[in-house]
N, C-alpha and C positions, 0 to 999 in steps of 0.2 A: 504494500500500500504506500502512494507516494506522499501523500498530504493528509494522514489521519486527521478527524475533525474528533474537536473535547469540549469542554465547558469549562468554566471558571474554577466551579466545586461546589458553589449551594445552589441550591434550589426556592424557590419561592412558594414561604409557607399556605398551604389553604386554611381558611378559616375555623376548620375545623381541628387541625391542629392547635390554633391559641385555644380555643375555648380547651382540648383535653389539658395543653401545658396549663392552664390557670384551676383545672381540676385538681390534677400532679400535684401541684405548688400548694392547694386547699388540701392536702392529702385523702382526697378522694379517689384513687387510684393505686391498686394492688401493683404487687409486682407483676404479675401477669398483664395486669390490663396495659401498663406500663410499656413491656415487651410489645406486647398485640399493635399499641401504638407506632413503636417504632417502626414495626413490620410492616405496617400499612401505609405510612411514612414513605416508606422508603421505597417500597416498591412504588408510590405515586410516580416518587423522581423520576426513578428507573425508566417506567414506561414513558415518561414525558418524551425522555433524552430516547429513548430507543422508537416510536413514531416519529421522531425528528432526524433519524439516521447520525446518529451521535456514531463516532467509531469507538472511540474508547470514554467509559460514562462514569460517573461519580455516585459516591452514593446523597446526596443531594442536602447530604451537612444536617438533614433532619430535624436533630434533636439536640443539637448544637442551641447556645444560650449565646444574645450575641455576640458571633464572630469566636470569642474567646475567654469570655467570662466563665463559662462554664468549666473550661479545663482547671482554674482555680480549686474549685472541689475537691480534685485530684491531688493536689500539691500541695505536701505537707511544709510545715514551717513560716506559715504564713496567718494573719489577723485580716479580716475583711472588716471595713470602714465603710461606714457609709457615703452615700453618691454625693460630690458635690451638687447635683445638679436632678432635680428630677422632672421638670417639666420640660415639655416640647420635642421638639424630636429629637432621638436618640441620635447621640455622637458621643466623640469619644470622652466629653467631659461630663456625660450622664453614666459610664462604667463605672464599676463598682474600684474606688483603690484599693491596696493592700500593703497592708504591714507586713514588711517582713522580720519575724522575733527569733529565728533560727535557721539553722543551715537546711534550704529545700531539697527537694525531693519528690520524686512520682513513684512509691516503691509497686504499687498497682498500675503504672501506666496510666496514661489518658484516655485509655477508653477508644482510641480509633480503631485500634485493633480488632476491636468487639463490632465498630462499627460497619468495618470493612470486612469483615467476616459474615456478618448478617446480610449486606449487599449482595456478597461474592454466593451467597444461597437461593438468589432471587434474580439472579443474570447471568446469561449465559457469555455476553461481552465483555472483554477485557474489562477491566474494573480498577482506577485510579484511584489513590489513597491523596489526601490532604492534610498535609500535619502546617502548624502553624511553626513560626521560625523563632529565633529565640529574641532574636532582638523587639519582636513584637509581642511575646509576653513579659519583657522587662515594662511593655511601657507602663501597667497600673502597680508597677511593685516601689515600694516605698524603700530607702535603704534600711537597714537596723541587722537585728542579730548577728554581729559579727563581722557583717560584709560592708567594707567601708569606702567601698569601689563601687561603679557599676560592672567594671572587667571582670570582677572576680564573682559576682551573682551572675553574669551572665556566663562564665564558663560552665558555673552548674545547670542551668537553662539549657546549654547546647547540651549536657549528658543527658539531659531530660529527653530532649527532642531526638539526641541520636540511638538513646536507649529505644526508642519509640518506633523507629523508622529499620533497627535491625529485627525488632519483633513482626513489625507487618511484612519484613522478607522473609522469617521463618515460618508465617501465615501461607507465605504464595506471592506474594503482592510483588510484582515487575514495576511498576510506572508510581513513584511518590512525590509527592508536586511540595514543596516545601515553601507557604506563605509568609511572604515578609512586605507587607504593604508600609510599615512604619520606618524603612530604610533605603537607604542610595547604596547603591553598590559599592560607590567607590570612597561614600564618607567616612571617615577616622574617626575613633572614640578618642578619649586621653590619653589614652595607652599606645595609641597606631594603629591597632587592629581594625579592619572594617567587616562590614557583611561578606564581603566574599570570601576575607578568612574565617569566618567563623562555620560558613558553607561547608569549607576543606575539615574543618574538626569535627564538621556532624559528620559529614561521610567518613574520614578517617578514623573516628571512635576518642580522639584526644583532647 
């Protein structure tokens, strides 16, 4: 194939998804129905991108809390603060901040794995993974616990993320798209380092 066609990586929630997420959140929703949710979720995407002649499809980011607040849950060492900002529309100064009071950590992963596996059940299409990149989960973490840099929290960020992205090639997963919307390629931190070195140390494992 010369010019596979993909997607971005989310999909556009149906209405019926907010009303189950504001269920979820009332805890009116079992583990099971939870699942069921996703599953129906997900396969929506699927079939969107597959009548659309998608080559290689996503699984449609689902269940995903925006963008990347959600992965916080996952990641220990950290204090959630409340939203500077909570009217009008969401941006990035209505995310939730967070304290960081210790040295982080995903010892459960983020959960893409999980997500990318329930896809990979529901398509018979090549199936791309989206993991988010580390420079764009430094952006709502606050310094503290020890880390008195942002170099040295975001080195544990990239273990996070490359711990993450060798799991979903132990799954199967060929094609991992690695999200960094809050960086320049070529920008320097205070250290020197930029995103494209920190590229080389997710993939290298360092």
């Amino acid at each position: 194939m010369l010019l596979p066609t993909s997607v971005v990586g989310s999909h556009g929630l149906p209405g019926w998804v907010w009303l189950a997420r504001e269920a979820m959140e009332a805890g009116r929703l079992g583990a099971t129905d939870v699942r069921e949710l996703m599953e129906d979720a997900t396969q929506a995407a699927l079939l969107d991108q597959e009548r659309a002649g998608i080559d290689v499809v996503t699984t449609g980011e689902m269940m995903r809390v925006r963008f990347i607040i959600g992965f916080y849950d996952r990641i220990t060492g950290i204090r959630r603060l409340a939203p500077p900002r909570k009217l009008g529309q969401p941006l990035w100064d209505t995310n939730t901040p967070f304290d960081v009071v210790e040295k982080i950590g995903a010892p459960d992963g983020l959960g893409i794995v999980e997500e990318w596996k329930l896809a990979r059940s529901l398509t018979t299409k090549r199936l791309k993974a989206t993991v988010p990149g580390p420079y764009t989960l430094l952006v709502p973490l606050r310094l503290g616990g020890g880390y008195r840099d942002k170099e040295t929290l975001l080195a544990d960020l990239v273990a996070i993320v490359n711990a993450e992205c060798r799991a979903l090639v132990a799954a199967g997963c060929d094609f991992i798209q690695i999200d960094e919307p809050q960086s320049s390629p070529s920008r320097p931190t205070s250290s020197g380092s930029t995103p494209i070195a920190a590229s080389g140390r997710r993939r290298a494992g360092s």
